[in-house]
N, C-alpha and C positions, 0 to 999 in steps of 0.2 A: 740605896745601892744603885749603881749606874752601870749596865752592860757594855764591855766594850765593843766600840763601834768599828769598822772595816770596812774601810773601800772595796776590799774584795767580796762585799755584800751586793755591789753593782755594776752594773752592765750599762753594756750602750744599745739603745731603743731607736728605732727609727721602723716610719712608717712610708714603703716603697706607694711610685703612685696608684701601682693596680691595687694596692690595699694590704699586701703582705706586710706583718710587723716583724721585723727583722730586730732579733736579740743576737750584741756580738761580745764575746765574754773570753779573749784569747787567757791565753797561760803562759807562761817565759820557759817555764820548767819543763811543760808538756810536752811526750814523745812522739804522740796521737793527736790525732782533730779527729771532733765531734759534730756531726750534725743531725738535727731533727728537725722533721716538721710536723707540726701539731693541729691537727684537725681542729678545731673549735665546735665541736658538738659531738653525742657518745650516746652512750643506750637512756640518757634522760630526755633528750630530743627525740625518742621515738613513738609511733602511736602505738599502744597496746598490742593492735593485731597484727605489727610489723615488728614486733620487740627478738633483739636479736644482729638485727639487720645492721644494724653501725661494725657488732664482731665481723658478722658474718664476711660483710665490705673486706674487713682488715684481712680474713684470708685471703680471699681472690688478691689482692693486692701485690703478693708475692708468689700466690699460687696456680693464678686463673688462666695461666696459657703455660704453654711451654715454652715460650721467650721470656714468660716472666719469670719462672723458673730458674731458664740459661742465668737471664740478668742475678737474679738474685744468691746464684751461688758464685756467678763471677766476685762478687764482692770477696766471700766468703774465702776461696782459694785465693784470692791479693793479698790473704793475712788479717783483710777486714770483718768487722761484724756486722750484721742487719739485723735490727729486730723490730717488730709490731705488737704494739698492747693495745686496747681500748677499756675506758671507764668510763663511769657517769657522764662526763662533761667532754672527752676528750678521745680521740682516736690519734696518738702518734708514732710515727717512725722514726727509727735510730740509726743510724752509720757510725761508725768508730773506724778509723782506716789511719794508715801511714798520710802524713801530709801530703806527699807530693801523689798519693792515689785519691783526693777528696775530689780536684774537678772529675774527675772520670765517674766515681761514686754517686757526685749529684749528680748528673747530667742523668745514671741510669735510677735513682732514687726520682726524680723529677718524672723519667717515665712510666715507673709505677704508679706515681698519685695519680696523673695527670692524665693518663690513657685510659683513653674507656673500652678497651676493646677486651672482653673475655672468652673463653671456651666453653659451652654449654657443658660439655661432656666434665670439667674440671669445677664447672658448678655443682654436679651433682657428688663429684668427689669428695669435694671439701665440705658439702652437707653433712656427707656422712661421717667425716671427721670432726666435725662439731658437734654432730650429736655423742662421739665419743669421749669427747671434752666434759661436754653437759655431765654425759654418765658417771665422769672422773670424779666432776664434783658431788653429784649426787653420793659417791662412797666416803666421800669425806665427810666428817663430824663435823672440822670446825669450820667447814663453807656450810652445811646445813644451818648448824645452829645460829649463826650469822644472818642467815636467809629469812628463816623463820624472825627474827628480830625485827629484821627491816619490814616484813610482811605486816608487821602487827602493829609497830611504830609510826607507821604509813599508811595511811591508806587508802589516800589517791593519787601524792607525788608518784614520780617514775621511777624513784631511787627504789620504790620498796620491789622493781621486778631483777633479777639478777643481767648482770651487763651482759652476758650471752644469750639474754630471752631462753625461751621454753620447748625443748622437743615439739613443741604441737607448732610453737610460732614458725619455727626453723625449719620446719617440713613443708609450710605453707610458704614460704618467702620463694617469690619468682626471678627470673633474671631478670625483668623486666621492673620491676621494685628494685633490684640493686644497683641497675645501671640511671635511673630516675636518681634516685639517694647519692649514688656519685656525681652526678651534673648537678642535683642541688649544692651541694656542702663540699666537695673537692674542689674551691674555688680561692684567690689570694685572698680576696677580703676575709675569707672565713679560716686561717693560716696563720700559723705565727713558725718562722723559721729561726732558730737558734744556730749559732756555730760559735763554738769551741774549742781549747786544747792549744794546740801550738798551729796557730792561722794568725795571718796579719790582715790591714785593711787588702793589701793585695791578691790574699785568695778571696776576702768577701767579694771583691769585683769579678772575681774569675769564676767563681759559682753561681753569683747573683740574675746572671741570664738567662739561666736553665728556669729560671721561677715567674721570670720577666712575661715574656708571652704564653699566657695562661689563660686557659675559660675564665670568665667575668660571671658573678653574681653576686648575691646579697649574702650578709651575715643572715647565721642563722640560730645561734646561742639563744635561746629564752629561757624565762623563769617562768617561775611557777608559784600558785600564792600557800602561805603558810597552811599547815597542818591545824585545823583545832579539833579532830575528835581524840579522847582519852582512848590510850591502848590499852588491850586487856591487860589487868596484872601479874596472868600469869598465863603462859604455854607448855606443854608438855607434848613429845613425840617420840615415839619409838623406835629403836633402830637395829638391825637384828647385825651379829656382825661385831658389836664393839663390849670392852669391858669395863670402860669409865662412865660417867654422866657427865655429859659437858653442860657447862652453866653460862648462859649469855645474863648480866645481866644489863639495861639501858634504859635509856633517858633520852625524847626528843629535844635538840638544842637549839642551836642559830647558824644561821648562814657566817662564810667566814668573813664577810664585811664589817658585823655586829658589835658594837662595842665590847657584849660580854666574850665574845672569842680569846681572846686572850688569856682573862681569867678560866675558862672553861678547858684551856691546854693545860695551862698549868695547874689545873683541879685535877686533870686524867695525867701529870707528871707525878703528882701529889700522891694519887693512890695506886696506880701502877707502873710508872716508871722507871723500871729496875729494881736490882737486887737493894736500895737504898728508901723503897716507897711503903706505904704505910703496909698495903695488902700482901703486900713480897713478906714483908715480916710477921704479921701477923700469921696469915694463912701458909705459908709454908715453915718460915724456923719459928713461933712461938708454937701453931697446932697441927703442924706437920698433914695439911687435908689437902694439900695438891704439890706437883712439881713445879710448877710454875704460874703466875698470875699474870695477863698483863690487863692495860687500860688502853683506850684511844677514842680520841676525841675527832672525829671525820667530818668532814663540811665543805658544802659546794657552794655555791653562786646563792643558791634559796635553799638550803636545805642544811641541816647540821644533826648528830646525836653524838650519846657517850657510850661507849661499852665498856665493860668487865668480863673477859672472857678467864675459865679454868677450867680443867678436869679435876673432877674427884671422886671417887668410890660412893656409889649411890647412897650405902649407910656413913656417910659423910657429907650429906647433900644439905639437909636441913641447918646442921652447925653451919656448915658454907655459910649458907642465906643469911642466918642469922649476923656471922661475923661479918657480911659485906655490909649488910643493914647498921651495924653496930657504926662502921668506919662512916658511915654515911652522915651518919645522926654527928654525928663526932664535929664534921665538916659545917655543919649546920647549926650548932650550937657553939662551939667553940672557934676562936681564933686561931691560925695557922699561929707556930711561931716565925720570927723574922729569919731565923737561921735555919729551918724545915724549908719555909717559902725563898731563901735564897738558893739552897741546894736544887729545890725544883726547878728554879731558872736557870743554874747552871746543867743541867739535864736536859734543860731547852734547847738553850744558847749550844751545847756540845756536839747538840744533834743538827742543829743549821749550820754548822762548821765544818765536819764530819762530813755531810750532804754534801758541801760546795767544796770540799778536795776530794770528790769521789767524781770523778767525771760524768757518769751514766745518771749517778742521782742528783746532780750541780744541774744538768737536763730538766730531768721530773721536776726539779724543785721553782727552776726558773720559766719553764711553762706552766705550771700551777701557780705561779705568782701572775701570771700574765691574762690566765683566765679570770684569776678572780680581779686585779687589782689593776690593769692595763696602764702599771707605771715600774720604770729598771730601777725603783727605790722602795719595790714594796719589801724586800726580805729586809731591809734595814731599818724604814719602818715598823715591822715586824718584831724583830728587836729590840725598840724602843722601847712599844707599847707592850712587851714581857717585860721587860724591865721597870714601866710604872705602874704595875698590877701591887694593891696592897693586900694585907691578909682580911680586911674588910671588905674587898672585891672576891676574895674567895667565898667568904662565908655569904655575902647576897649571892653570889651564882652558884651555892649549894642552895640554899634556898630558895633560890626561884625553881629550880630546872631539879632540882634530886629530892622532892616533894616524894612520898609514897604513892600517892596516885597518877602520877606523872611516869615510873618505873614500869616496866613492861621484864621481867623474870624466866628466860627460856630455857626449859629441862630437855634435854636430849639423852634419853637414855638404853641401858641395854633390854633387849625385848626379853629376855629372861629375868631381867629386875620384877 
């Protein structure tokens, strides 16, 4: 079976000469343009006693003076959007705007990244709206349960500290640590700028100079060498507050470079991938022990796992375990069929389609290709290499990586269980 292929799977690459890599991906149909620029480094480039600090950056970025402020809701009243995330590997910014407001947008997008100038007093502001962030996730189950996973999975990579760092790092981080961290890594070589939507080569020239004369410095992306201690096989945590037990379960994997990456998607398509996958059915319509199940298969530059996330009623916990165990063995012993493993691919392929007529996420997707693969043919490459996954390739990449002792089992449950 052969995935079909699409040009609209590619982009056009160029690499400006202060070092920015410029991604340009217009649209004929588009009402909107798109632009982002992506940080190349995230809370996995950070040192332990600074963890935190990549987020932290991304506030002040929109929040750190009151011109940045003005700037950033001007956007917002033109009808445009702005937004800031950061993750493991990445800190980027969004704009969404009517075309004919994109040069005005970059020009004040350009002087967020680019300006180093912040308000002490708006430092201490946005600390303590991080710490309220923190606190959000802390009430969350399914960020705990996730945390606890990575914690135990890990155990010296940076992926196992969560991308906002830790009320104690957060309260220690100085202005003086955030303005270093910006002159480091807010630099073109370490950038990659995307535009999309409805732009032609003539607004790339017309934005292009707002990025042109920029502070100089070095990339800063590194890796990190593989994990080999065994995680415990089993975690339990108490939580006062909820009435389910959440069940992480996981498996450290591979980087997304890796040969088995592929197969290992389509392993976590296989058993959680909608209402069509193995754990959908068993664990919700054949024994009715949660609302919903899903899988996902996550990986960076050096680092990869697999989860299995559900809630279920605590005296339903054990069957849980049992049944996920069961699906496991399953995948290990037995051969996918050819028409199971095609559905899976099309679950793939639907979702990298899906992504790339979705503006905001055609973004994410095309900067995560850029990080990890720094070519405008890795999503179709991608494609490909789903597409020549056998069901012998599933069954070795259940067995090397969904091993019993390999599995790390995280119970989150209610403190009155």
């Amino acid at each position: 079976m052969c995935l079909a292929m699409s040009s609209n799977l590619v982009w056009q690459r160029r690499i400006q000469p202060n070092g920015l890599t410029v991604l340009f991906y217009p649209r004929v149909s588009a009402n909107t343009a798109q632009l982002s620029v992506t940080v190349k480094s995230g809370s996995n480039q950070e040192p332990p006693q600074a963890a935190g600090i990549s987020h932290f950056l991304e506030h002040m970025l929109a929040g750190g003076s009151e011109k940045r402020i003005k700037q950033s809701r001007g956007i917002e009243e033109s009808g445009g959007l702005l937004d800031f995330f950061t993750d493991h590997e990445q800190v980027t910014a969004t704009l969404d705007v009517l075309p004919e407001k994109l040069p005005e947008a970059a020009a004040v997008l350009s002087s967020l990244l680019f300006d180093d100038n912040y308000v002490e007093e708006k430092f201490e502001l946005e600390r303590k709206i991080i710490l309220n962030e923190l606190a959000e996730y802390v009430d969350d189950p399914t960020v705990r349960v996730e945390e606890l996973l990575l914690e135990n999975l890990f155990k010296v990579h940076p992926v196992r500290r969560p991308v906002g760092g830790y009320p104690k790092t957060v309260k220690q981080l100085t202005m003086k640590q955030l303005l270093h961290e910006h002159q480091a890594k807010y630099t073109p070589k370490n950038m990659i700028l995307v535009l999309a939507g409805s732009v032609t080569e003539k607004t790339l020239h017309s934005i292009q100079n707002h990025f042109e004369d920029c502070p100089n410095g070095e990339k800063t992306l590194q890796t990190h060498p593989p994990e080999t201690l065994k995680p415990k096989s089993l975690i339990e945590e108490e939580k006062a507050g909820i009435t389910q037990t959440y069940l992480n379960i996981g498996a450290r994997t591979v980087n997304s470079g890796h040969n088995d990456s592929p197969a290992l998607d389509l392993l976590s398509a296989l058993m959680g991938g909608g209402a069509s996958s193995r754990l959908f059915s068993v664990l919700r319509e054949k024994h009715a022990v949660t609302y919903d199940v899903t899988a996902a298969h996550c990986k960076g530059t050096d680092y990869g796992y697999l989860s299995i996330n559900c809630a279920v009623s605590q005296n339903k916990l054990e069957k849980t375990k049992k049944l996920v165990a069961g699906e496991f063995e399953k995948l290990r012993t037995d051969l996918v069929s050819s028409a199971e493993l095609e559905g899976a691919k099309q679950v793939v392929l639907g979702g990298v389609l899906r992504g790339m007529d979705n503006p905001h996420m055609a973004l994410e997707l095309m900067n995560y290709m850029e990080v990890q693969f720094k070519t405008e043919f890795a999503l179709e490459n991608y494609v490909s290499k789903i597409s020549s996954v056998t069901p012998r390739d599933i069954q070795n990449a259940a067995v090397q990586y969904l091993e019993s002792d390999r599995l790390c089992t995280v119970v989150l449950k209610s403190k009155s269980c």
